[in-house]
N, C-alpha and C positions, 0 to 999 in steps of 0.2 A: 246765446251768443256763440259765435260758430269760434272754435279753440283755434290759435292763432297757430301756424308754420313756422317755421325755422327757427323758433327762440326754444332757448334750452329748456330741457327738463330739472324739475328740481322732485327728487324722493324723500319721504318721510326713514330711518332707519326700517323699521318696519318692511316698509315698499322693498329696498333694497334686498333685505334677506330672505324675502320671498322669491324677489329675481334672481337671487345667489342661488336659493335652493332647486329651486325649477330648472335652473342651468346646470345644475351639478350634471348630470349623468351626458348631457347633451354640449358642454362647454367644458371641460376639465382643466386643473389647474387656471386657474383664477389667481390665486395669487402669483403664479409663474408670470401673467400677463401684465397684472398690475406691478409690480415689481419692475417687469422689462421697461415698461412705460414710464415708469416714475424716474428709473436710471437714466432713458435717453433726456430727460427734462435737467439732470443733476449734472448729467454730461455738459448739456449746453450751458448750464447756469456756472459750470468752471471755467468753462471757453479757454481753456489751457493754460489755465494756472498752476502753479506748482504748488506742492503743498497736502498735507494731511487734511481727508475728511473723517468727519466723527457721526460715524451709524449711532444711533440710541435705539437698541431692538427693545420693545416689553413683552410680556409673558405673553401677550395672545397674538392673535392673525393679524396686528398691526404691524407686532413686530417679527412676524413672518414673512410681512410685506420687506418689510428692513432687510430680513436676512436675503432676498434675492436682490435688491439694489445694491446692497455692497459687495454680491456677489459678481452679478453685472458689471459694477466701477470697478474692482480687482481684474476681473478679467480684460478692462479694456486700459491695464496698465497705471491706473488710480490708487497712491497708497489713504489703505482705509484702516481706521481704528474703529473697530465695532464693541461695542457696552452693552451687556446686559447681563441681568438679574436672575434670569427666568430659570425655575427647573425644568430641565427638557422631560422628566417624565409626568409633569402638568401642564405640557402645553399641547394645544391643539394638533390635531394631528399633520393639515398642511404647514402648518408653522413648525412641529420637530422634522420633518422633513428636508422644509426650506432650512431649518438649521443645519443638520447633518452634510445639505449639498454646502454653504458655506465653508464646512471644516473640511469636507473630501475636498474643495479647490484650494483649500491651503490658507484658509481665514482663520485668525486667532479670536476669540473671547476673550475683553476685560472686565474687572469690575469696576473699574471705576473710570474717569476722564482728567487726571491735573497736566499742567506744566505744558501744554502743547499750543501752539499758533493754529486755528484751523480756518481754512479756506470755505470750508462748508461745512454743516453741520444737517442731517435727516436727521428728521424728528418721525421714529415709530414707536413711540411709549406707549398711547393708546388712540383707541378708532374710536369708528361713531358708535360702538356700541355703551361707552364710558357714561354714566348717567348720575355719579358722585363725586364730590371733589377729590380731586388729587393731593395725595396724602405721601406725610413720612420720606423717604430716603426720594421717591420719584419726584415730589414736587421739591426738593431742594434741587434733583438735576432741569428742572425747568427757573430756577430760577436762575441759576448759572447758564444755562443757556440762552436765557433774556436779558445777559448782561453784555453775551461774546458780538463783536462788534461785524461778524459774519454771517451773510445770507445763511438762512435759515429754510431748508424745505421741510413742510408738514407733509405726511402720507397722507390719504381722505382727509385728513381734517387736523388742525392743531389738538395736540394731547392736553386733556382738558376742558375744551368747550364741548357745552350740551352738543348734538348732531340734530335734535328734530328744533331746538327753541334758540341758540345762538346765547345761550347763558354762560357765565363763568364764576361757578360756585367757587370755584379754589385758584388755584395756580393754574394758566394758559399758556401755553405757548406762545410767542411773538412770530410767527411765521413772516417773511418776506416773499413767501411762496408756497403755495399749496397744489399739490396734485391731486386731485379726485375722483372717485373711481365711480362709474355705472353712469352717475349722474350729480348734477347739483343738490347738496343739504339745508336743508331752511338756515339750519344754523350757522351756514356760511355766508349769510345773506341776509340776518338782521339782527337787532338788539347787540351784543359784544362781538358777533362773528366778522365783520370788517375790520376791525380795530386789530382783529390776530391772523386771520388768511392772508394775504400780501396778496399778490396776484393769484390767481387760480384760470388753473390749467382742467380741463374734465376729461378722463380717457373714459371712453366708455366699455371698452374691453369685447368691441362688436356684439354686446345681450342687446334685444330689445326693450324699450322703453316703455309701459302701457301709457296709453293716451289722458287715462287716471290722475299721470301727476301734476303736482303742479309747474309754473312756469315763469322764468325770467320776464321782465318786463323788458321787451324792447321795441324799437319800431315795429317792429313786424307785426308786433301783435296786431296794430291797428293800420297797417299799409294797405289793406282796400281803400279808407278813409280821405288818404294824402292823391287828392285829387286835384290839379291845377284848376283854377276856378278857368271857366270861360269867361272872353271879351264881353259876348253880350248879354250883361244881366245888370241887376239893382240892388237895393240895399234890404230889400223886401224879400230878394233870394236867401239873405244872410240871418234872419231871423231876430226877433228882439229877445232882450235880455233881461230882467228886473230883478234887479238886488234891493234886500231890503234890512237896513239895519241902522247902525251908527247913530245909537242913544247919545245922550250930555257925555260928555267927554270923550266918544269914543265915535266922531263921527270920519278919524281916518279910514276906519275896520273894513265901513262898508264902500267909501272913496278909492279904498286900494281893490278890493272885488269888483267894483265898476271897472273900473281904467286897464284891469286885466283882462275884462271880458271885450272891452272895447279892443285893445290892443291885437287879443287873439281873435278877432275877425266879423265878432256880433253884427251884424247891420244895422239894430241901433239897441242904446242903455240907458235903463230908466236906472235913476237910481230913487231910494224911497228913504230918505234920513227922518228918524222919530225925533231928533234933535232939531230945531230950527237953526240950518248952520248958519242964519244973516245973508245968506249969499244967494241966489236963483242960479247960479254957474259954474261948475268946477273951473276955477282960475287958470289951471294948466291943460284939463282937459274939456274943455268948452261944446266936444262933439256930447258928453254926455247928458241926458236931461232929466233933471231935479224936476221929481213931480210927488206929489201926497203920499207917502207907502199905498195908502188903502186902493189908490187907483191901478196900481202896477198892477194888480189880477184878472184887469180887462188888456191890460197894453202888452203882455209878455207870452211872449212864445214856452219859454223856460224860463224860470224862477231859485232866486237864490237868497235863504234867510237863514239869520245870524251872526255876521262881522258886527259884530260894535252893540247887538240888540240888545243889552243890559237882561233884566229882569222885570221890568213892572207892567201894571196891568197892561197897557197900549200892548208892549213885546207879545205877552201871552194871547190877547186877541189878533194879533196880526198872526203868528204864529196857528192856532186855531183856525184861521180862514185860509193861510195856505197849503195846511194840509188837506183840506177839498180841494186846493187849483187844479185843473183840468191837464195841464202839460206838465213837464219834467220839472222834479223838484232837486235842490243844491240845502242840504241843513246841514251847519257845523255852529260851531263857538256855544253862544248862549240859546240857541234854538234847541240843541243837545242835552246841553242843559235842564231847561223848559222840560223837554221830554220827560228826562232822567226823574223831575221832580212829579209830573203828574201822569197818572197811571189810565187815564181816560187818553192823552195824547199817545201814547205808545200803544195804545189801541188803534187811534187814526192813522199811528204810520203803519202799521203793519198790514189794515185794511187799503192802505191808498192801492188803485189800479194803476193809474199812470208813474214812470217811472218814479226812483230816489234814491240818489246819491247823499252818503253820510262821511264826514269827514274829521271822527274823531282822534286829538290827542288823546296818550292814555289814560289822561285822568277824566277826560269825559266820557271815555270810552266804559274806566271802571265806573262812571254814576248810573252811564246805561246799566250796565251787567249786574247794577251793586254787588260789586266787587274790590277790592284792595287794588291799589295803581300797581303795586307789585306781583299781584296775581296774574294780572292783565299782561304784564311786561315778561315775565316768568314763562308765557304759553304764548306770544302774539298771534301764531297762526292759530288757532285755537280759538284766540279770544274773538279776532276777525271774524273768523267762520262764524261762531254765534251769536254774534250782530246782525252779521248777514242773512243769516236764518230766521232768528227772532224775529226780525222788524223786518223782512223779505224786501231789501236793499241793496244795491252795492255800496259794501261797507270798502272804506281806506281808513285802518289804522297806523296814521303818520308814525313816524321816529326813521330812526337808524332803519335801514332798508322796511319800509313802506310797503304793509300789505293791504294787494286791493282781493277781494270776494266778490262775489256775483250770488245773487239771491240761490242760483244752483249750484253753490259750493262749488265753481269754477274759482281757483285760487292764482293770486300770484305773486312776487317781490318782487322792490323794484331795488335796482342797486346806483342808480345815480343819484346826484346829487356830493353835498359835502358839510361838513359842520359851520360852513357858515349860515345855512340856514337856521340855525337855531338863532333864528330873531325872532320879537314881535309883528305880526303882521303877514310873515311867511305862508299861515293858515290861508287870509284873506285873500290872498292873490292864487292860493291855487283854487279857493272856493271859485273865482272868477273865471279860470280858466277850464274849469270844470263846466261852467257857464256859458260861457264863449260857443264851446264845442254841443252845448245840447242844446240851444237856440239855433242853431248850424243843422240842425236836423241828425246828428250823429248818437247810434245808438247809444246805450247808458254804458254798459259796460269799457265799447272804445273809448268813448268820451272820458271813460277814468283814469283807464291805464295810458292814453294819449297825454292827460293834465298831468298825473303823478310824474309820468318818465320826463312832459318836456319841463315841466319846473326844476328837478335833479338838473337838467342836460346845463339849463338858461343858468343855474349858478354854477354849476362846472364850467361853463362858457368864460362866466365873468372870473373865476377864480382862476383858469389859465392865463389871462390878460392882464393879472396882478392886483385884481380888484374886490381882494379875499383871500381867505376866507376870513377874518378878523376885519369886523367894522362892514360887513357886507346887511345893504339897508333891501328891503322886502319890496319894495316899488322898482327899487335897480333889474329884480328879476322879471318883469313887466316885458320893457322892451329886450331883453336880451334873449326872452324865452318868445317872442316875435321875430327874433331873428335864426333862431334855432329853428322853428317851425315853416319859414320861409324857406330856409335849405333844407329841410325834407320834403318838399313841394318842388323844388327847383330838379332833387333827385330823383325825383318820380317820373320828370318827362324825358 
């Protein structure tokens, strides 16, 4: 898959200090830059307010970073009260530095922060290098600062959370805003890191980026794709679709993966319910067509098993014959499962030739890996990769920003979407839309990172319109992630 243009980079810690290093002799002062950059962002974020800001410097080059922002705000007339701890003859050496220019401009050192109203508060306690919880006299200053009822700017990252996993062992920071330096951190982008970045800014300090890293999910990744269909064609140009699931009670599973794959553009959908629903017709969606599971492996272009497919023998025999199907395959839910449980089928998937897309939550994810649901959620990018690898898939391990893999450890997050999707059925509909688009003729990898972003977009959609995120139903994202994907189409011409 050819690596997508204009969408940002996102670096491992690691990546980073390898680009810090390499630039040292060739790029000087780095934190002179990031500092200047962070203050024009703290600038704007006062918009001329009156009023005391509160620096939080810590012992190392975070809060090195700190000491040149509040040097910057003092010099452009800004009263600043800067905090810290640190001994300057244990601190790094651009960080005693950045101190010293501090005190030669006429900035005082406190220890402590009571009794003040502050208008802003920089957070430079610690960077992405922090890989412990936050301890002792610092994590009581984060907890007082997640109480003051003022925007809050993180330097690279809130003090506190992981940099490479998005975890937060201890006390985090609540940032309203984040400046980040080089490039985007995974851990700004999934698992706890949304919930503490606020908005994020990326200065990249003019280093280059190696093409190595990973990447934001946005349209761009997949804007060759976003093609205006032509007048003169048929429904035979648009490909078929075959979903196959929705055992005894659970024959919404695989009804909301039809209707999604319908929606998003399939030219026609078989659907295969193991359940006898009573019925020959989806009652609202009438275009779709109810036919045996077992025949869908002759009528589908692209093939999608597991919304609703229970466990018993019938699942595992259909299950079995889909992994020979000759075109692109869609396995999530209880197909995962399946796998997870027998060790002859995670043979079949890792041999399959023709593409497959895998769509595990984390707890399917850890039955793949047999591994702990915590272990899985502890490392996402990590766990990802080794799905992807193992089973040579493009693996999406859903949650809080959504990572997708490509069998060549092509990686990426997605950062849309909102907590209303944590509903039932959420799975389903993007299994279908994963569907939609590889029936469409669309390679596997676009075809992922196209479903993953436009599902995020289609309930960010509905949850601007007031229809969320609280009580927001998993069929609702159907049509509105049809209308999202019509204006990326209408933008293209």
């Amino acid at each position: 898959m050819d690596f997508p243009a204009h969408s940002r980079s996102i670096l491992s810690t690691l990546a980073v200090r390898e680009i810090e290093l390499a630039s040292a002799d060739v790029t000087p002062c780095l934190m002179e830059r990031a500092g200047c950059a962070a203050a024009g962002m703290a600038f704007d974020l006062l918009a001329g307010q009156e009023g005391c800001v509160l620096v939080l410097a810590g012992p190392g080059n975070n809060g090195g970073d700190a000491y040149v922002v509040a040097r910057e705000l003092l010099q452009r007339g800004v009263r600043i009260v800067l905090v810290s701890l640190a001994d300057p003859d244990r601190m790094p050496h651009d960080a005693a530095q950045a101190r010293s220019a501090w005190l030669a401009a006429g900035g005082q050192i406190c220890r402590d922060f009571i009794g003040k109203q502050w208008v802003l508060v920089i957070d430079g306690i610690f960077g992405i290098g922090l890989t412990r919880p936050v301890e002792g006299v610092y994590a009581e200053w984060i907890d007082r600062v997640n109480a003051m009822p003022c925007p809050v700017l993180a330097l690279d990252i809130p003090s506190g959370l992981d940099a490479d996993t998005g975890s937060a062992p201890g006390p985090v920071v609540t940032a309203s805003h984040t400046a980040t330096f080089i490039a985007l951190k995974p851990g700004l982008m999934t698992l706890d890191g949304p919930d503490h970045c606020g908005r994020i800014r990326v200065f990249d300090l003019d280093l280059a980026v190696p093409v190595s890293a990973g990447r934001e999910i946005t349209p761009a990744c997949f804007a060759a794709n976003l093609r205006p269909r032509r007048r003169n064609v048929h429904k035979g140009h648009f490909g078929a679709a075959g979903v196959i699931g929705g055992a005894s009670g659970m024959t919404g599973a695989g009804m909301l993966a039809a209707r999604a794959a319908l929606r998003l553009g399939a030219g026609k959908v078989f659907l295969g319910l193991l359940d006898d629903p009573g019925f020959t017709v989806d009652p609202l969606y009438p275009e779709i067509m109810i036919r045996a599971p077992g025949d869908l492996h002759l009528m589908a272009d692209a093939l999608a098993l597991g919304p609703g497919l229970g466990s018993s023998d019938a699942a595992l025999q259909h299950l079995r014959r889909a992994l020979t199907f000759s075109g692109p395959l869609v396995l999530d839910a209880d197909a995962l499962n399946l796998i997870a449980e027998h060790a002859a089928l995670q043979t079949l998937l890792a041999q399959r030739q023709p593409a497959t897309v895998i769509t595990p939550h984390p707890a399917e994810a850890a039955r793949l890996l047999r591994a702990s649901v915590a272990s899985v959620q502890a490392d996402r990018l990590a766990s990802a990769c080794e799905l992807a690898s193992r089973f040579r898939v493009v693996a999406v391990l859903k949650g809080c920003g959504s990572v997708v893999v490509t069998p060549d450890r092509q990686w990426f997050i997605n950062t849309s979407g909102n907590a209303g999707m944590a509903a039932g059925g959420m799975g389903d509909v993007l299994t279908g839309l994963v569907l939609a688009l590889l029936a469409q003729g669309w390679e596997p990898g676009h075809a992922t990172l196209a479903a993953v972003h436009l599902h995020g977009c289609a309930a960010d959609r509905l949850v601007s319109q007031g229809l969320g995120p609280v009580g927001l139903g998993a069929g609702e994202t159907i049509d509105a992630a049809r209308a999202v994907f019509n204006r990326w189409l209408h933008c293209r011409t």
